[in-house]
N, C-alpha and C positions, 0 to 999 in steps of 0.2 A: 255745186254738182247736182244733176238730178239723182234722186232718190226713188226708183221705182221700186214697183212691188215685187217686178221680177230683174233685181240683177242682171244685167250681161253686156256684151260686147261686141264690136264689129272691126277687124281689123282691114284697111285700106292701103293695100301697097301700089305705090305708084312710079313709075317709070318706063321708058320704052326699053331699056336693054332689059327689062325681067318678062316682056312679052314677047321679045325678039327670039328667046331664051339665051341670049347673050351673057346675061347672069342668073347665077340661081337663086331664087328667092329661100333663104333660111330664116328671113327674121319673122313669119307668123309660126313656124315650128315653137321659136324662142318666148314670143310674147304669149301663146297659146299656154306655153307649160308655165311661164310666169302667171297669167291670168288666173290659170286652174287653180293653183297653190295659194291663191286670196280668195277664191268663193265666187270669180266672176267665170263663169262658162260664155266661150267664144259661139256666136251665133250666125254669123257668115265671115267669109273671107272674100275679098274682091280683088282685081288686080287692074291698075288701068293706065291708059299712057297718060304723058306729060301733057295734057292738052287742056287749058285753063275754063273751059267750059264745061268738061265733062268733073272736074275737078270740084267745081263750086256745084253742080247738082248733083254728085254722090254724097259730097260731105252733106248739104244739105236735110240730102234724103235720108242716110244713114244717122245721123245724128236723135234725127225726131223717132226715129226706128228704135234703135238702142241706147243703154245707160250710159256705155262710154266707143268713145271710134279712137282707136289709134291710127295712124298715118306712117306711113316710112317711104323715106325717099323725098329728093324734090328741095332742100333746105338747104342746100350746097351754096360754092360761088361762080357759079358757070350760068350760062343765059336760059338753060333748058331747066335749070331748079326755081319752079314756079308753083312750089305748091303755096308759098308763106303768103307771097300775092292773093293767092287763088282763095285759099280761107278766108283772109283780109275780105275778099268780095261776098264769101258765102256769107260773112257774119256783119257783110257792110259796117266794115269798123276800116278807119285810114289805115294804108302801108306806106311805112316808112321807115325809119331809123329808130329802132327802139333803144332810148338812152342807156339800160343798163346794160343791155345787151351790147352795143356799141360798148362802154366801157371794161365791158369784160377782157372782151377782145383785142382792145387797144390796148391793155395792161399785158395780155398774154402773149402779144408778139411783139418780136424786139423794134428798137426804133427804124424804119425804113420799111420793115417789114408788111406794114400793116397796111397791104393796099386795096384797089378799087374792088380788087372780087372779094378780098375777105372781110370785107365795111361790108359787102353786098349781106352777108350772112347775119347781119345784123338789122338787116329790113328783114318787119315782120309787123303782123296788126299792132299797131304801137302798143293796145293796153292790154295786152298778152303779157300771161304770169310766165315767167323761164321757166325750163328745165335744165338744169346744170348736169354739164358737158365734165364727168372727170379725165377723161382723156382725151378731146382734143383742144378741146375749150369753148367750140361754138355751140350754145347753150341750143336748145330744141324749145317748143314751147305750148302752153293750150290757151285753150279762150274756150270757158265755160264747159262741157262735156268732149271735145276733140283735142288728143293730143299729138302732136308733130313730132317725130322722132326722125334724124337720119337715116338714108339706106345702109352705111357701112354699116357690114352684120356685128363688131367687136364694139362701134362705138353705142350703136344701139343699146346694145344689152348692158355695157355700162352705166346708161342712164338710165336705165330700170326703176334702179334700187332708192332714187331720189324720190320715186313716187308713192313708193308703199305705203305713205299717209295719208296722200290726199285721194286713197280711191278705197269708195265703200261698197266690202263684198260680202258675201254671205258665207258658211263655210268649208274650208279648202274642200276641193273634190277628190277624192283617194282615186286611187288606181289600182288594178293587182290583175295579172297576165298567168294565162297558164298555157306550154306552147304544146302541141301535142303531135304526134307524126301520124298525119289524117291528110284527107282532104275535106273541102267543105262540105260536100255533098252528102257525105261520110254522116258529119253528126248535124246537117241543116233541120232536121228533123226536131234532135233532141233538144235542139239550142232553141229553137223558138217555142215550145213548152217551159223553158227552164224562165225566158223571158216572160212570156206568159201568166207565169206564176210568181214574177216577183218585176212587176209592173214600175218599179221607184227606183229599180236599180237599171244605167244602160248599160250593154252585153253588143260587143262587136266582135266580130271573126275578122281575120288578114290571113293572108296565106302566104308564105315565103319558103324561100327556096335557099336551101344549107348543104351547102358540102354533096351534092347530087341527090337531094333528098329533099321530097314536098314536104311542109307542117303547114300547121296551122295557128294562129295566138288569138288566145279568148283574153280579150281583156273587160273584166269588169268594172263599174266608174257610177260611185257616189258619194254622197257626205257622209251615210253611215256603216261606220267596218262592219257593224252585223249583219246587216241587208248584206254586203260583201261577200262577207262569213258565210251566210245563207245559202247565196248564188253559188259559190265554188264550190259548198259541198253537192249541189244537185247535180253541177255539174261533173264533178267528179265520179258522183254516183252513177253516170251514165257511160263517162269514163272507163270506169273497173267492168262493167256491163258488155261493154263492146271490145273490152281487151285493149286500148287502144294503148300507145308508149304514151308515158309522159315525156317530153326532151327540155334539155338547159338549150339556153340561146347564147 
């Protein structure tokens, strides 16, 4: 694994039904909040059809860019799941039948069962490390800092949890939200002073809408709860200042 100085990540989801909006993309939501929770901050998200050249110069490009790329989508057994080829070319290593991967597979469906599309799921750059599938069985896999996970959002996040070893982060990123019944414009003012003055912590606003009522969510986000601590009370104090509600979400 590369080992940079700055941690971090680029997630690449790929397929034509997530740009069609045919399906919704939920799994950078997923990987995002797993990522944050090891120390790796997500540093672009991209989304791109199934198209085997654009495929091999993003991985390419994103790769040399950041510490780690995850992948979703594309690993299937149907003709348009071209991403395992498509890495295969980015990292010109052969595709084909990856032994253990093929014996996973062949153990995990019954006899007859195991035919030409679900052998397919078993081509990948042959000296690609697995990632073990507990729920379906077709295992996902990386080669050196990109890792291939499927698009289904359940079986994804499944296979999470097999990697929390082999990925070096720095640590966890906190979080802490305060929702308040404003609009932005309300405290854009106060909020970029408060950022201002505490340079190491990030401080984002969202605005949403509850029950026929505007608010706003300050969410704060670092490594350290004091810095945290810090920021919410400034914020707060400007809070109490302007009268504003606090609201539960």
């Amino acid at each position: 694994m590369q080992n940079k100085k700055e941690i971090n990540a680029g997630i690449l989801i790929i397929g034509n039904e997530v740009l069609s909006g045919r399906t919704q993309d939920v799994n950078t939501s997923t990987l995002a909040i797993w990522l944050n929770s090891l120390g790796i901050p997500v540093a672009e998200v991209r989304v791109i059809p199934d198209d085997e050249s654009i495929i091999i110069n993003t991985v390419n490009e994103l790769r040399k860019k950041y510490s780690y790329i995850f992948t979703t989508g594309g690993i299937g057994p149907t003709h348009d799941d071209i991403t395992a080829v498509s890495v295969s070319k980015a990292f010109n290593i052969k595709y084909g039948f990856h032994k253990e991967a093929f014996s996973i597979l062949e153990n995990y469906y019954k006899p007859g069962e195991f035919n030409e599309g679900r052998q397919k799921m078993a081509k990948m750059p042959v000296s690609a490390n697995l990632i073990l599938n507990p729920s379906s069985g077709a295992p996902g896999f990386y080669v050196e800092n990109v890792f291939c996970l499927p698009g289904v959002p359940s079986i994804m996040k499944a296979m999470l949890g097999s990697l929390n070893n082999l990925l070096v982060g720095g640590e966890p990123i906190l979080s802490e939200t305060i929702n308040l019944r404003t609009v932005e414009s309300e405290i854009a003012k106060s909020l970029t002073e408060v950022q201002n003055n505490n340079s190491e912590v990030e401080i984002g606003s969202y605005p949403f809408f509850k029950a026929g009522k505007l608010g706003v969510s300050i969410v704060v986000r670092s490594v350290d709860k004091t810095k945290i601590d810090k920021c919410n009370s400034e914020i707060l104090k400007f809070v109490k200042d302007k009268q504003i509600e606090i609201v539960e979400r």
